[in-house]
N, C-alpha and C positions, 0 to 999 in steps of 0.2 A: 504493500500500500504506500511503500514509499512517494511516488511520484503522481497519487492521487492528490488531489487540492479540490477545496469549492470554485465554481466556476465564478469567475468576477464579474462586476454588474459596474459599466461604463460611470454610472450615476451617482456610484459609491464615491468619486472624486465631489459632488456637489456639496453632497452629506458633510463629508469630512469638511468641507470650506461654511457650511451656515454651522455646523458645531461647534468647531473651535470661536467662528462668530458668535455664539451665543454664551460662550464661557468667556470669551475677554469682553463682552459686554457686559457681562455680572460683575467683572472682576472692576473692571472701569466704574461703574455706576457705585459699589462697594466703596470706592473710594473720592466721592465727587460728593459733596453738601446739600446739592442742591435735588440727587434724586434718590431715589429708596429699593432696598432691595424687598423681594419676599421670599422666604424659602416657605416651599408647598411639597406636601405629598405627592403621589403619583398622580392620584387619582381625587384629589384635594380642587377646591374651587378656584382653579388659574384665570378664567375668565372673569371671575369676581378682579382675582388680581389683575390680569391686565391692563383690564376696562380702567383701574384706577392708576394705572400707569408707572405701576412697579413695576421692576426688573425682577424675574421670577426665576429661581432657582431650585433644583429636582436635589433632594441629598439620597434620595433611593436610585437617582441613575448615577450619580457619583459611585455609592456603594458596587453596585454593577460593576462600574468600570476597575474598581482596587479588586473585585471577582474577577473579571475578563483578563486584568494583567498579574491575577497571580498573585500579590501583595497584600490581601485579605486576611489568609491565616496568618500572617507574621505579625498584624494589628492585633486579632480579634485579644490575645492575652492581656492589652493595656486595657482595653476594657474591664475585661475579667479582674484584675487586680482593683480598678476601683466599685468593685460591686457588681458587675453586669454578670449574669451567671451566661454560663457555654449552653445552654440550651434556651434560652431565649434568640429572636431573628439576629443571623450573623451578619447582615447587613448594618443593624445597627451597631453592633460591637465592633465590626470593623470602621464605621465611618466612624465612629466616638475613637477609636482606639488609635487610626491613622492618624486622626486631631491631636491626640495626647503627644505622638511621636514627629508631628510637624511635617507630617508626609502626605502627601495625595498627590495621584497620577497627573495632576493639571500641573505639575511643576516641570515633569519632563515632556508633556507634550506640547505646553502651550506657554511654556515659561513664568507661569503665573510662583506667587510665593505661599500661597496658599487657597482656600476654599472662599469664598467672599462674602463678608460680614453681614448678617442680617439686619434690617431694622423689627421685622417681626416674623413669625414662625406660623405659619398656618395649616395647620393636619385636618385631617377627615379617618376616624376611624372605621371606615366600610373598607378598610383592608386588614386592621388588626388592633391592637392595644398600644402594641410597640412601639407607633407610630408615634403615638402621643409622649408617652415616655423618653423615647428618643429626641423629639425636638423640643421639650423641656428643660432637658440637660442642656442642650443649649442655650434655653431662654436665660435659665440662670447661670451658665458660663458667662453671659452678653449682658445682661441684666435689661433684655427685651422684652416686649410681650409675647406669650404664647396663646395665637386663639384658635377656636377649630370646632367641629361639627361631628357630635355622637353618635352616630350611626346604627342601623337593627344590622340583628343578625338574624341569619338562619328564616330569611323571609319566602314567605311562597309568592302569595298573589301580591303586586306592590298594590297599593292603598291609598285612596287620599289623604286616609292618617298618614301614611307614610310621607306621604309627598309633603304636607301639610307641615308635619315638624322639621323635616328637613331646610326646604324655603324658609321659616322661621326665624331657624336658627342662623341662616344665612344672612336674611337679613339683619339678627341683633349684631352679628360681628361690623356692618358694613359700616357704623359709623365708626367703630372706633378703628376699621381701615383708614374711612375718610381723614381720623385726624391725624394717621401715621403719615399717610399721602399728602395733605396735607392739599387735598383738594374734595369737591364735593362729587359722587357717581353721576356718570352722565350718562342716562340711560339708553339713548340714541348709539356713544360707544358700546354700553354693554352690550347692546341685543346687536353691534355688528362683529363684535367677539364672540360670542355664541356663533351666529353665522356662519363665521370662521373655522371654528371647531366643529362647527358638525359640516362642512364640507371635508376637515381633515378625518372626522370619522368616516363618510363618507367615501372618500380616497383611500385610503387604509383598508375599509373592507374590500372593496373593488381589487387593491393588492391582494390579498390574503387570498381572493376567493380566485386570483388566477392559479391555483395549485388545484382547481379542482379538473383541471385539464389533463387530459395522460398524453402526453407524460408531462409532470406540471414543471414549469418553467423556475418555481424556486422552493426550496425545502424551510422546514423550520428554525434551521441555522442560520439560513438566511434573512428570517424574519424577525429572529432577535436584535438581529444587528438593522434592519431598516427599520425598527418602530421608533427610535431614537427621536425622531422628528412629530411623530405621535404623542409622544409620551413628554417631551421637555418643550416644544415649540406649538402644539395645539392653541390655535387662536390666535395664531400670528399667523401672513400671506403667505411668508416664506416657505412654512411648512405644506402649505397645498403646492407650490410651486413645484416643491422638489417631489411629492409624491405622484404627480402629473409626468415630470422626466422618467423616473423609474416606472408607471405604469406606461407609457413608450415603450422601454427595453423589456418588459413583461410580454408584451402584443408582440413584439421584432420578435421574441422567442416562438411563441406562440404560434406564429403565422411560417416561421420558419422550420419547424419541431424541434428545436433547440431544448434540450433536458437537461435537468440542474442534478439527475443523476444518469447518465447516462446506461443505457439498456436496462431502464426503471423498470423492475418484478413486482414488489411489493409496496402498498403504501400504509403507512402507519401514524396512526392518531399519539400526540403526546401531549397525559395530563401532569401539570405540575411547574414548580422551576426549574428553567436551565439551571444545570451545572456551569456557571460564569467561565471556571478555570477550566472547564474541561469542551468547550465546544468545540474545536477543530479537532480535537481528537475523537470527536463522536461523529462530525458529520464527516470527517476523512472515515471512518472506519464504517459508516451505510454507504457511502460512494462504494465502497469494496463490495458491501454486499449488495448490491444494487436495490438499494432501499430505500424510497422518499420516504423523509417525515413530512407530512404534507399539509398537517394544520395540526392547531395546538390551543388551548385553554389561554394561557399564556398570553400569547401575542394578540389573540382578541379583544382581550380585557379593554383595549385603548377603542373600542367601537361603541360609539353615543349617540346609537341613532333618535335618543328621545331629545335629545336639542333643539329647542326649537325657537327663535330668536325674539316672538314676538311673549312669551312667556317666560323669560331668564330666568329666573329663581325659578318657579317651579320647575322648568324643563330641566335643568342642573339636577334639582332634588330627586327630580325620574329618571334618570341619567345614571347619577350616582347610585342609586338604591336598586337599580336594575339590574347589576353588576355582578356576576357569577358570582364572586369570592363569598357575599354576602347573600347569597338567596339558600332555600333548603338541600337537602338531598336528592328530592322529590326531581325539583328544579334542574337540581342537576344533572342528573341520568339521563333527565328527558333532551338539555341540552346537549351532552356528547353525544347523544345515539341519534342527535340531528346530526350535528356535525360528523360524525361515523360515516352517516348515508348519501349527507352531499360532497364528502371528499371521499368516498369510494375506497373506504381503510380495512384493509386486510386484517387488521390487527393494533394492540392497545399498549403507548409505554405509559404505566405510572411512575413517578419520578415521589417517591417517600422522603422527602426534605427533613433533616436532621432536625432546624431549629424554625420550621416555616410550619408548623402544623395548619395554617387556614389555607395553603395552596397544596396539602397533602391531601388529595381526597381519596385514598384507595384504603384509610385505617377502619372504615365500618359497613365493610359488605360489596361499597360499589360495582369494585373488577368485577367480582363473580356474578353479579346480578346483570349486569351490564352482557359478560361474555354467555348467561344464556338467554338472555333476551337475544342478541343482534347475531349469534351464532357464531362470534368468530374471538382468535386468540388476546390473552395480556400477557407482559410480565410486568413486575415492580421490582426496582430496585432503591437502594438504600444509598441515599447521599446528600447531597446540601447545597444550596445556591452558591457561596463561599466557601466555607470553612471544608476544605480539602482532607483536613484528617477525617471525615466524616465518612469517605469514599472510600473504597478499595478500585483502583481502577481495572488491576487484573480480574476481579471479580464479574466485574457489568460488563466486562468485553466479551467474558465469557458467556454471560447472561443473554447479551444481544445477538450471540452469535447461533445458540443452541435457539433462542426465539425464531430469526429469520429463517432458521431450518427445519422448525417444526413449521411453519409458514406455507415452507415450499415441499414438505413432506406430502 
């Protein structure tokens, strides 16, 4: 498998040039009087922030990136020492821990000397707890405010209650954005921020759902790495821009049968998180076995198609709370054995994340329920979005290997 590699995607040069642009504009704005930064969750109210004309910063794609190069576990310990236990999210423990050590990847890629100073921290716990306890630590490192929006879990039907508390809440935080910003919401911006975002939701699915082509033109490996623009730039042009280029080179494959695995046999559903440190060795080793991972839980998560611009708060609030991570079981099943049928998935990775248990879903029954409902194979493996000692890598290769063989048995 030496001389196997992912196939490169022309558009991945654009990417690279608005991200680095969106880290030295953090980093610029971090250090300027006159304007304000926000650090937001993933999945946290960025268009609230835009609209108010903060500089918005992601500490969970930061976290990724000390995952992606590897530098995760050598942090996660300074954590550890000041109280943060090894099984809580390593994402956190590594971003806190990298902090402790003066270290983040934006020093050697972008020459920056660190992460760039908040004026305020604003979470949404419809991804976990952690969230909120993570950017606390920082409130009080910074001695800033930290605000943010409580979230259901474990929701079936979303609800006007639902909706209801959510918008609420959103708007008690907005004045005391307004007086961080130090301007008043202008609703006209909001709802062309929303706009925005749900054309990039939009975009982003139209990506994702070119894999349901055989042979699809890009795998799951790939789609970690383009949601970037998803996930940090949502609500800005820039971000439709670039997902417009890349769904270009998507159709060029498309029309030409260009295969992001070449002489593609099998296609396989993958729920969970990436393994950060370990993705080119996962998607080098299904190019070997001529194996698309063809869509994922994962990379979804960034698609809002309840946005709707002439109702901002509430569409936000339906948006948010629509959100797999936070709906039931029920929900869920019924979700992957959608997605099962319209990417055409021979078979199912669970990914059992060490310190992630709300993107673990295979700990109560799911795979098996799932593998006899839709008739076809899973495995699960054991490992962790970061934290690398959590893995055995000899283990899952072997794991993947005897999967794709029972596959084609």
């Amino acid at each position: 498998m030496a001389d196997l590699k992912p196939k490169p995607f022309e558009s991945a040069k654009l990417m690279k040039k608005i991200m680095a642009d969106h880290f030295l504009e953090a980093d610029a704005a971090s250090k300027d009087p006159t304007r304000r930064v926000a650090w937001c969750t993933s999945v946290g109210p960025a268009e609230l922030l835009h609209a108010l004309g903060f500089v918005v910063y992601f500490p969970e794609n930061h976290a990724a990136m000390l995952g992606a190069t590897r530098q995760a576990t050598d942090y996660i310990p300074a954590a550890n020492a000041i109280g943060y236990s090894p099984d809580i999210c390593s994402y956190l423990t590594a971003d806190i821990g990298a902090f402790l050590k003066g270290k983040t990847p934006l020093q050697d890629a972008y020459k920056l000397e660190g992460v760039p100073r908040p004026d305020v921290l604003v979470y949404n716990t419809n991804q976990c707890r952690d969230v909120k306890d993570w950017f606390s630590w920082y409130g009080r490192h910074w001695g800033v405010p930290v605000l943010g929006v409580e979230s259901f879990r474990g929701v079936g039907a979303v609800t006007h209650e639902h909706i209801d508390s959510i918008a609420g809440q959103l708007r008690a935080i907005t004045p005391q954005l307004e007086a961080i910003a130090g301007r008043k919401l202008d609703i006209d911006r909001f709802r062309e921020v929303v706009r925005e975002s749900r054309e990039t939701s939009r975009l982003w699915r139209e990506t994702l759902e070119t894999a349901t082509h055989r042979p699809s033109p890009l795998t799951f490996f790939d789609g970690t790495i383009h949601m970037g623009p998803a996930v940090v730039l949502r609500g800005l042009p820039v971000a439709n821009e670039y997902y417009r280029a890349l769904l270009g080179e998507l159709s060029a494959r498309i029309e030409k049968g260009v295969a992001a695995v070449d002489g593609e046999r099998h296609r396989l559903y993958w729920d969970g998180m990436p393994v950060w440190g370990r993705l080119r060795e996962m998607a080098v080793q299904f190019l070997g076995l001529r194996t698309c991972v063809v869509a994922s839980t994962y990379c979804s998560s960034w698609i809002f198609d309840a946005l709707d611009p002439a109702e901002p708060f509430e569409s936000m609030a339906r948006a948010y709370t629509e959100l797999f991570i936070v709906r039931d079981d029920e929900y869920k099943q019924r979700y992957i054995r959608r997605m099962c049928e319209q990417f055409h998935c021979d078979g199912i990775i669970w990914h059992d994340a060490k310190t992630c248990p709300n993107n673990s879903n295979n700990r109560y029954g799911m795979p098996e329920r799932l593998a006899k409902e839709l008739g076809i194979p899973f495995v699960s493996f054991n490992g962790d979005l970061n934290d690398l000692r959590c893995i055995s890598d000899e283990q899952v290769r072997t794991q993947f290997e005897a999967f794709v063989e029972q596959l084609g048995g």
